[in-house]
N, C-alpha and C positions, 0 to 999 in steps of 0.2 A: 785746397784743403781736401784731404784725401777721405774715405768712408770711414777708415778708424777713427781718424779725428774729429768726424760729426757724431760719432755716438760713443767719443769716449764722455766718463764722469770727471764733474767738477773736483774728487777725493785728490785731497792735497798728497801729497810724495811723503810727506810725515804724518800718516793717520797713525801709525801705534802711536805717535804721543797726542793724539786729538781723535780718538773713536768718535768723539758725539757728534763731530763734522761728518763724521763714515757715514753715521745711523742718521745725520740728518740728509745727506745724499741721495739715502737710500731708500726710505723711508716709504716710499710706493713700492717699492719689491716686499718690502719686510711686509707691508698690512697686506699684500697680498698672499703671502707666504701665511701667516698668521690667520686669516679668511680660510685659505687653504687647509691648514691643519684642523680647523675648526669644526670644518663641516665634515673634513673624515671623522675625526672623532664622533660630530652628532650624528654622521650616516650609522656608524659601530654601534651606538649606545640604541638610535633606534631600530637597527635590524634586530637586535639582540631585546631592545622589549616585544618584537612582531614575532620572534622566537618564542616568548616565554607567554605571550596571551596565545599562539597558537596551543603551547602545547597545554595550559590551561584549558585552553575550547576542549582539547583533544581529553582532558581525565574525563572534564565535567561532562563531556558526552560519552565515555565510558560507564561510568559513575551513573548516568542517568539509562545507559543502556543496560547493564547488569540489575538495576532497581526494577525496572518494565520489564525486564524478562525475566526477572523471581518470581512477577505476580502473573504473567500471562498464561500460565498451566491454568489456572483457574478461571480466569476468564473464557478464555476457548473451552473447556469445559463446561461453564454454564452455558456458553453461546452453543456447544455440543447438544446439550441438553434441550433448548428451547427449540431448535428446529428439528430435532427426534420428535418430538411433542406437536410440532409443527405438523411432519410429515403424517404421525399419526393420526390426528384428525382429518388431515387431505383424503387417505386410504380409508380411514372409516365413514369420509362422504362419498366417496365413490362404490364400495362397498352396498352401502346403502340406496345407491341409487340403480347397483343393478339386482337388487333382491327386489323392486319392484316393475318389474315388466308390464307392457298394456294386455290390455285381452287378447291379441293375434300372440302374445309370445314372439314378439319379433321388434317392437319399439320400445324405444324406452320412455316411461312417460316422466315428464320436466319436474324437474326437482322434487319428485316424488320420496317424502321423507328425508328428505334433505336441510339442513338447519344451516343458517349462519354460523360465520366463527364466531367464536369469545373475542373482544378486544385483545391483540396481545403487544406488551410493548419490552422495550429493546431496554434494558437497566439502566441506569445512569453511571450504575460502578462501571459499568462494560465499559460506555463508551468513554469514558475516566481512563480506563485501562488501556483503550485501543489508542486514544489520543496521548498517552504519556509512552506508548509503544512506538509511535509515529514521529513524536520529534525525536528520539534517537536514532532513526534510521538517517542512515546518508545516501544509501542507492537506492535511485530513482525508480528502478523495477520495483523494489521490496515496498516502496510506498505508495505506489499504482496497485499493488496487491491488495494490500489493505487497506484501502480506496476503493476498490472494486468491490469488496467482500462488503464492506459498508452499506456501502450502495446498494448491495444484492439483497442485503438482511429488510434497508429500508423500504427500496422496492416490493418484498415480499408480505410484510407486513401490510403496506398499503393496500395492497390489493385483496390480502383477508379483511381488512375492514370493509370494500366496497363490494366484496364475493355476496353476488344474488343468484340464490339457489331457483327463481324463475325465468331467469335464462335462458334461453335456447340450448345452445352449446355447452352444457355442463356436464357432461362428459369431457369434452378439450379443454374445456378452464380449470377440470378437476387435474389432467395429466401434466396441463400447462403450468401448475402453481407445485405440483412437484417435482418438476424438472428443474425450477425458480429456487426451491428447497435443496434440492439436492446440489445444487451448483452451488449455493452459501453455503453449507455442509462442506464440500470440497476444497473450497478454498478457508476454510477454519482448521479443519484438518490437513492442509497442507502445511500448518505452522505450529505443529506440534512438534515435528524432528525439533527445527529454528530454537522451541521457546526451552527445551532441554538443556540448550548451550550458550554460555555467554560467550562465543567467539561472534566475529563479525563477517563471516559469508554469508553471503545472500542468499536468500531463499527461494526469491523470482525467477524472471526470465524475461529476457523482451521476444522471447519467439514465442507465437500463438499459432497455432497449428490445429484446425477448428477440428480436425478429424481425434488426435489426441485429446482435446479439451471432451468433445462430444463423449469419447469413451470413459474418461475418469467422472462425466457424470451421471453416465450407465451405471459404472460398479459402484457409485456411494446412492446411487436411485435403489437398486438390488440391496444395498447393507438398511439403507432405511426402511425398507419392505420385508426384511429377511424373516423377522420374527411375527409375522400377519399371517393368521393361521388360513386365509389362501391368498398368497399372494401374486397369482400365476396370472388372471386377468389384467388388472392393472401394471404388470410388469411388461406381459406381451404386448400392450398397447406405446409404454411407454418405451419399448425397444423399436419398437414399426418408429415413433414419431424422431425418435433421438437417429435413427439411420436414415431419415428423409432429411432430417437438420444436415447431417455429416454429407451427404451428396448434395446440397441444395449448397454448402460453403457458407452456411449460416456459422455465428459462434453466439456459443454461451455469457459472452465477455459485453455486457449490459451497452457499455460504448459504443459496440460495432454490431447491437444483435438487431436481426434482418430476419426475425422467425413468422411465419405465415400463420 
C-alpha cells in the first residue's frame, strides 16, 4: 500500500449525489475550519473594542485635561500669592532681626524682636486643583514636577509652624526658609506658559542641572524681594549662600537636596 493510499479519504466516487457522506468524512477539517474562522472574527471584534475604549481613555483624558487647565490660572495664582505673602514675612523677620544689634555693634542678639509665623495652610481648592491637574498628565517628568512643587509648599509650611525665633542660627533659618520659598515660587511659575494652552507638551524635563536650577532660584529669590524698601542685605546674603549651593553640587530638588 502506497502513501497515497494510507491517507486517502473514505469519500465515495459519487459524492455530488451523497454530500452528507462528504460532510460526514470530513467533519474534523470543517470544525476545524469553523474554530478557525471563529476566533478570526472574535480576534477582529476584540481588537476593535481595545480600539474604541482606547480612544475613549484617550477623549476622557482630553476632556479631563482641558477641565484642569481652565482652572489652574487660578490656582497657581493663589499658590502665587501665598508664597509672595510667604516670603514677605521671612524678609520682615530678617529685617527685624538686623535692626537690632548688641552693644559692640558687631553681634546680632537671638531673636531679638522676632515673632513666630501665623499658622499658614495650603487650601483644599488648591490641592483639589493640583490633584485633578495630576491625573491628566501622562509624562512622567511633568508629574515629578508637581510632585516636587507639592512637596516644596508642604515642606515650607512645616517648617513655619516649627520656626523658633530663640535659635541660635536665625539668621540662616531666616535665608534658609527663603530660598525653600523661592524654589516653590519657581516651580509654580514654571506652569504658567503650560496652564495657557490646552496642547499636551510637557513642561518638564528629566535633566537637573543644579547650577541652572541654583540660578532660576536666585532670580525668583530677587523678584520676591524686589519690592522691600531695602532689600540689598538679605539678598547679598542670599546670593554668597545660593553660589556655595551651586559649587558644593547641592540641588534645590527636595529628593536629592544635600544642603549644609
Amino acid at each position: 500500500m502506497g502513501v497515497l493510499d494510507r491517507i486517502r479519504c473514505d469519500v465515495p466516487s459519487d459524492w455530488a449525489s451523497d454530500f452528507s457522506q462528504c460532510l460526514y468524512e470530513w467533519q474534523g477539517l470543517e470544525a476545524g475550519a469553523l474554530a478557525l474562522f471563529a476566533a478570526i472574527v472574535g480576534a477582529a471584534y476584540l481588537q476593535k473594542q481595545v480600539r474604541q475604549a482606547e480612544e475613549h481613555r484617550d477623549d476622557e483624558l482630553k476632556r479631563r485635561r482641558i477641565a484642569a487647565i481652565v482652572a489652574l490660572p487660578l490656582t497657581l495664582a493663589r499658590t502665587s500669592e501665598m508664597l509672595q505673602s510667604i516670603a514677605n514675612e521671612i524678609a520682615e523677620r530678617y529685617e527685624k532681626l538686623l535692626e537690632n544689634p548688641s552693644a559692640d555693634d558687631s553681634i546680632i542678639v537671638i531673636g531679638a524682636g522676632v515673632t513666630t509665623f501665623d499658622p499658614v495652610e495650603f487650601p483644599d481648592e488648591n490641592v483639589r486643583a493640583f490633584q485633578d491637574f495630576v491625573e491628566s498628565l501622562t509624562n512622567e517628568h511633568d508629574i515629578a514636577h508637581v510632585a516636587q512643587l507639592i512637596a516644596s509648599i508642604q515642606v515650607l509650611l512645616a517648617r513655619l509652624r516649627s520656626f523658633d525665633p530663640r535659635e541660635v542660627a536665625l539668621e540662616r533659618t531666616l535665608v534658609s526658609l527663603m530660598l525653600a520659598c523661592a524654589w516653590a515660587a519657581h516651580l509654580n511659575d514654571s506652569l504658567y506658559d503650560h496652564a495657557r494652552s490646552v496642547g499636551a507638551e510637557p513642561f518638564s524635563t528629566s535633566e537637573r542641572d543644579s547650577t541652572k536650577d541654583w540660578a532660576k532660584v536666585k532670580a525668583k529669590s530677587h523678584s520676591l524681594l524686589f519690592f522691600r524698601r531695602n532689600p540689598d542685605p538679605m539678598m547679598t546674603v542670599l546670593n554668597e549662600t545660593i553660589d556655595r549651593y551651586a559649587a558644593n553640587g547641592s540641588s534645590p530638588w527636595i529628593t536629592a537636596r544635600n544642603n549644609d
